[in-house]
Structure formats: structure tokens, C-alpha cells
PAKOL-325290 format. One record per atom (N, C-alpha, C, CB): x, y, z. Coordinates in steps of 0.1 Angstrom, whole numbers, plus 5000, padded with zeros to 4 digits. Glycine has a CB too. Layout:
XYZ/...
END
This chain:
507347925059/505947945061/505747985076/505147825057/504948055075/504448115094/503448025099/503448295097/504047955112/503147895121/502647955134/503647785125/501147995135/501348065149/500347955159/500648255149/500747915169/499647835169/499347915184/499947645169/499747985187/499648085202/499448285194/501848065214/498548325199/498248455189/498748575204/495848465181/498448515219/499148595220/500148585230/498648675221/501048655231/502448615239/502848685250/503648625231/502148805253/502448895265/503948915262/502048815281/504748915255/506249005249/505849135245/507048945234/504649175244/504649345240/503949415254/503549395222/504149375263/502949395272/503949515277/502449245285/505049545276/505949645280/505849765271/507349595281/504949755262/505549855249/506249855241/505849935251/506649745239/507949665226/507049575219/509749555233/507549555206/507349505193/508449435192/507249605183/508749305188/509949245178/510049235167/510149145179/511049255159/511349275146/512049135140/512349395144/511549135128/512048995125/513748915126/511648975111/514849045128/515849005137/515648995146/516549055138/514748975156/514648955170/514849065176/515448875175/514949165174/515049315184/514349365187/515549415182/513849455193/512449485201/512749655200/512449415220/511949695199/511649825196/509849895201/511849815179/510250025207/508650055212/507650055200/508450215220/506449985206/505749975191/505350135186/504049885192/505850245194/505450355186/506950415177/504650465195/507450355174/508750325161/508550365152/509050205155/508850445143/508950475128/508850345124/510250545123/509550235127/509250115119/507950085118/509949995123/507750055130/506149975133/504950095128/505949935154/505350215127/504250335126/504350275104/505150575135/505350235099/505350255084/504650085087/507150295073/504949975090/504149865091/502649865089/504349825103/502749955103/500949965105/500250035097/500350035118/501350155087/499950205075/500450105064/499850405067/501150035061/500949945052/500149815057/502249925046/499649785070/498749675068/497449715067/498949565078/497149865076/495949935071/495449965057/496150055077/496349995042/496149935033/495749835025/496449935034/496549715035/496149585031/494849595034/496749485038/494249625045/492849625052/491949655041/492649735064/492549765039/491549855029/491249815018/491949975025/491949785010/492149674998/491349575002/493749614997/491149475011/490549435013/488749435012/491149435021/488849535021/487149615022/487049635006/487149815033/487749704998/487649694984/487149614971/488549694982/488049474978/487649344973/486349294972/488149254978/485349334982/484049304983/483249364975/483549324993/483849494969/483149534950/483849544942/482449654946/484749464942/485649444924/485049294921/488049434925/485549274909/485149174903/486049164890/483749174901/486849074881/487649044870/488949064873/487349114860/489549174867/490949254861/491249294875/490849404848/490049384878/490449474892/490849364907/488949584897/489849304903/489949194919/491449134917/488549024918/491649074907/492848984899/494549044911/493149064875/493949164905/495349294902/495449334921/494549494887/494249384926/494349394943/494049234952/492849504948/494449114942/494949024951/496349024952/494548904948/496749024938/497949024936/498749194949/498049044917/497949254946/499149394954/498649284974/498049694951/497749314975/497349224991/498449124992/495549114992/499249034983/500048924989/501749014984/499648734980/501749164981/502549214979/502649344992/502549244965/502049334995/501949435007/502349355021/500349485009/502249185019/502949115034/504249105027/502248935041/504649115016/506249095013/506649215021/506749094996/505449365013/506249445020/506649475033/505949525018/505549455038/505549435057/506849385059/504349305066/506849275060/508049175059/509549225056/507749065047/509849315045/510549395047/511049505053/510549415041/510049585058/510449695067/510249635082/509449845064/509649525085/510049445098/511549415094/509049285102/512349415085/513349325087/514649455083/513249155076/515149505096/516349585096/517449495084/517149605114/518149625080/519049545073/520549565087/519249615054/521249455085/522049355096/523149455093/522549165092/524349365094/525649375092/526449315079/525949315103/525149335072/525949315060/525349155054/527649325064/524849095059/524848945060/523148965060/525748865074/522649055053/521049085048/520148935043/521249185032/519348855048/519048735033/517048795040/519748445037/516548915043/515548935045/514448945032/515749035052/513248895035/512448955022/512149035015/511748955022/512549095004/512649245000/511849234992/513749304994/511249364984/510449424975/511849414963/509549584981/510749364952/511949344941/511849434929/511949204936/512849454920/512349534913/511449504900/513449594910/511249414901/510049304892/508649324898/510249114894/508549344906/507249414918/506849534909/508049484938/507749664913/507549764909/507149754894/508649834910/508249704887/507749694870/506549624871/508749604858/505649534879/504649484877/503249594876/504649384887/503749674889/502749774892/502549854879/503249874905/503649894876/503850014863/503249944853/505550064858/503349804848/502849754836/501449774839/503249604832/500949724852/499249724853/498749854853/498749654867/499450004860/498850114858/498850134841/499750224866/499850114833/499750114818/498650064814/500650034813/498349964816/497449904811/495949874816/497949814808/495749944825/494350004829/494450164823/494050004848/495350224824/495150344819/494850394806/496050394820/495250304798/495250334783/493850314779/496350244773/492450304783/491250294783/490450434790/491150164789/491250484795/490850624801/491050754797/491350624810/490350844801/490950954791/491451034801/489851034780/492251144795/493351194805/492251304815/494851284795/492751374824/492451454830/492351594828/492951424837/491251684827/491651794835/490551874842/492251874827/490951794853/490251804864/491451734876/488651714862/490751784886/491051674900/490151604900/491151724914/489951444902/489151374905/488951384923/489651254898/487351394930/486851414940/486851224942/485451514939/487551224956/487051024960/485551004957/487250964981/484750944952/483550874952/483350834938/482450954958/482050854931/481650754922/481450634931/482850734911/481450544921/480750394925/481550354938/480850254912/480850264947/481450204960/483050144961/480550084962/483550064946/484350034946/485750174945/484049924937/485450264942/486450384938/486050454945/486550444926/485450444954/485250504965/486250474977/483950464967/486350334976/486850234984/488450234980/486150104982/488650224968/490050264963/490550374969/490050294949/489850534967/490650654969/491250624982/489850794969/489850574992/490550525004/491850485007/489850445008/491850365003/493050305005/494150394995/492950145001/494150434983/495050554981/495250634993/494450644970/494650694996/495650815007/495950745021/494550975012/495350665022/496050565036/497550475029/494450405042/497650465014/498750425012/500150535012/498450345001/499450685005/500250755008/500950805021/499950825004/499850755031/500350795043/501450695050/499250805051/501450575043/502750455044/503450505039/502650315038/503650575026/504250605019/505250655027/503550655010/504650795029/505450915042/506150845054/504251025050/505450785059/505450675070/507050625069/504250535065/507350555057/508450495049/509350585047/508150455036/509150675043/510050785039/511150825050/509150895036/509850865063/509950925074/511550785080/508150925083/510550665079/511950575084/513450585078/511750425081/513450595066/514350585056/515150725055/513650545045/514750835060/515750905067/516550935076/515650945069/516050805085/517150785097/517550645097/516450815112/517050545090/517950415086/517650345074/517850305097/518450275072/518450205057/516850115052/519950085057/516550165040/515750095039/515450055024/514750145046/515249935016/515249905004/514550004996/514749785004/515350094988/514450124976/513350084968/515050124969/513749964966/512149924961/511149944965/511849824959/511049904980/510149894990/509850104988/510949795007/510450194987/510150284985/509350334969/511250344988/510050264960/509550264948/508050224942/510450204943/508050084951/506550044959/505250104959/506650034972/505650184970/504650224978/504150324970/505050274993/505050394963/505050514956/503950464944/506650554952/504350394936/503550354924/502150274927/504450274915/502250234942/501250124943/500150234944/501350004955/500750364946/498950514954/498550514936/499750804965/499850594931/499150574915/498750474910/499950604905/498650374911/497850224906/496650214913/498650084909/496750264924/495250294932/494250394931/495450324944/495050504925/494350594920/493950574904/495250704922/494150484894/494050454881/493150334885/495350424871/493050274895/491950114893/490550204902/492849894906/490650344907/489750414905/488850464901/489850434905/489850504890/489150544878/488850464871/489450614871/488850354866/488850234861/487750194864/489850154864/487350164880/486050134888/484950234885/486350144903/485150354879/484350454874/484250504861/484450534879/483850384854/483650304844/484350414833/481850254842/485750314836/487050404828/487050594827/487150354811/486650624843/486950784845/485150854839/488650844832/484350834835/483150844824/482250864838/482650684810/482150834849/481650834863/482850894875/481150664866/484050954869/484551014877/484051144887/485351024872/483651194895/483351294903/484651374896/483251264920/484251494895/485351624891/485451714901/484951704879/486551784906/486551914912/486252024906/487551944918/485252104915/484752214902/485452334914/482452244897/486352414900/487152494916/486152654918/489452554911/485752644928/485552734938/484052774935/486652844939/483452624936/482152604930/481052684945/481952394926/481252664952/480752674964/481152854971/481452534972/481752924963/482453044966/480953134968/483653094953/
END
């Protein structure tokens, strides 16, 4: 469990960050840059929570205490082999996928692009959808130049589509979706 009983430490006062191996890195890092859009997420999700209620609320508490696992992971380089860091598991992922399933199957399919808005709460979703894609990339971006758990890629990935479905979901199962009308404005 984390004890902080001091919030701040004057250790980044140079422009370094520590990583949960203890190494220090400038906070403008690929690491720390994929961190910061996955806690901006969290944020968002957050702001979210203030108009869900049941299934939805349930389901973005659950991803909020899956988003510090994830943090937790991409703070934690993998070592020398002698790895015991918190990872994103592949029971995570299948969780996400079961819950996009099963908000989805109440919706009817698309054809359209859905426009972000409708009600406050899917409003608030799309948000954090494209701020998660931008972790997403973020991730990606790291994971081209050092090792980084698949899952934790597999994650991020499914968590925009599950953000994008509790969207529509929030818009009373897609029936209050905003549509793109193409080249309505021409």
C-alpha cells in the first residue's frame, strides 16, 4: 500500500521524475508523457462519474482502479530480467471485452459516425475516449523504443472502444446519439 505522508519532495525540482525502479528520467519522457495521458483519463472518467449512475458508474469505477494498475506499469521499466512489477493482466483486457459485449448487444449498429455530445454523461465519455486514445499513442510511441507489457497495450486499446460503447449506452442505447451528416454544411 502507498504511504505519502510528505506530498512534496523537491527531487523533481531539476526536471527528473522517478520511476518506480528508482531511476530518474526528465519528466518530459515518453514514459512520463504515456503516464500523464493515462492519469488525464483517469481525471476524465472521473468528471464522468458525476453523471453516471448503475451499470455505467459500476463499470468506470472498476476501469479508474484499472488505470492506477496501469500507471503503475508503465512507471515500472522492465529490469534485468528479475521483473515482479504491477502489470495489466490478461483478465483485465477480457474484462473490458466482456463489458463492451454486453453493453453493446442493446444497441443498434451504426451507420453513421457518431458526433461527441448527446446527454452530459456521453458527452463526457467521448472526452475521455480521445484523451485515452491519445495514451493510447502515447504507449505506443514508448513501446517502440523500450519494452513494454502487451496487455498494458491491449488495454488502452479496448478501454477507447468501451468508452466509446458506455457512450452510446449513456445515449439511451445510441436512440439519442448525435449522427454525422456528411457534408451537411457544404
Amino acid at each position: 500500500m502507498v504511504k505519502l505522508n510528505k506530498i512534496y519532495t523537491r527531487t523533481g525540482d531539476d526536471g527528473t521524475s522517478g520511476l518506480v525502479d528508482g531511476s530518474r528520467r526528465p519528466k518530459n519522457d515518453t514514459r512520463f508523457e504515456a503516464i500523464g495521458d493515462v492519469d488525464e483519463t483517469n481525471s476524465t472518467i472521473g468528471i464522468a462519474r458525476l453523471h453516471a449512475s448503475g451499470a455505467i458508474d459500476d463499470c468506470l469505477k472498476r476501469i479508474q482502479h484499472d488505470l492506477f494498475d496501469l500507471g503503475a506499469d508503465l512507471a515500472t521499466p522492465y529490469g534485468d530480467g528479475q521483473d515482479k512489477g504491477l502489470r495489466i493482466t490478461e483478465k483485465q483486457v477480457s474484462r473490458l471485452e466482456n463489458e463492451i459485449d454486453s453493453f453493446n448487444e442493446h444497441i443498434a449498429p451504426l451507420n453513421s459516425f457518431v458526433l461527441p455530445g448527446g446527454s452530459p454523461l456521453a458527452a463526457q465519455l467521448h472526452l475521455a475516449r480521445t484523451i485515452c486514445r491519445r495514451a493510447e499513442r502515447m504507449t505506443c510511441a514508448l513501446a517502440a523504443g523500450e519494452k513494454v507489457n502487451a496487455e498494458a497495450l491491449h488495454y488502452i486499446n479496448r478501454l477507447s472502444d468501451l468508452l466509446f460503447v458506455l457512450a452510446r449506452a449513456a445515449n439511451n442505447n445510441g436512440v439519442s446519439d448525435v449522427l454525422w451528416e456528411l457534408g451537411v454544411n457544404r
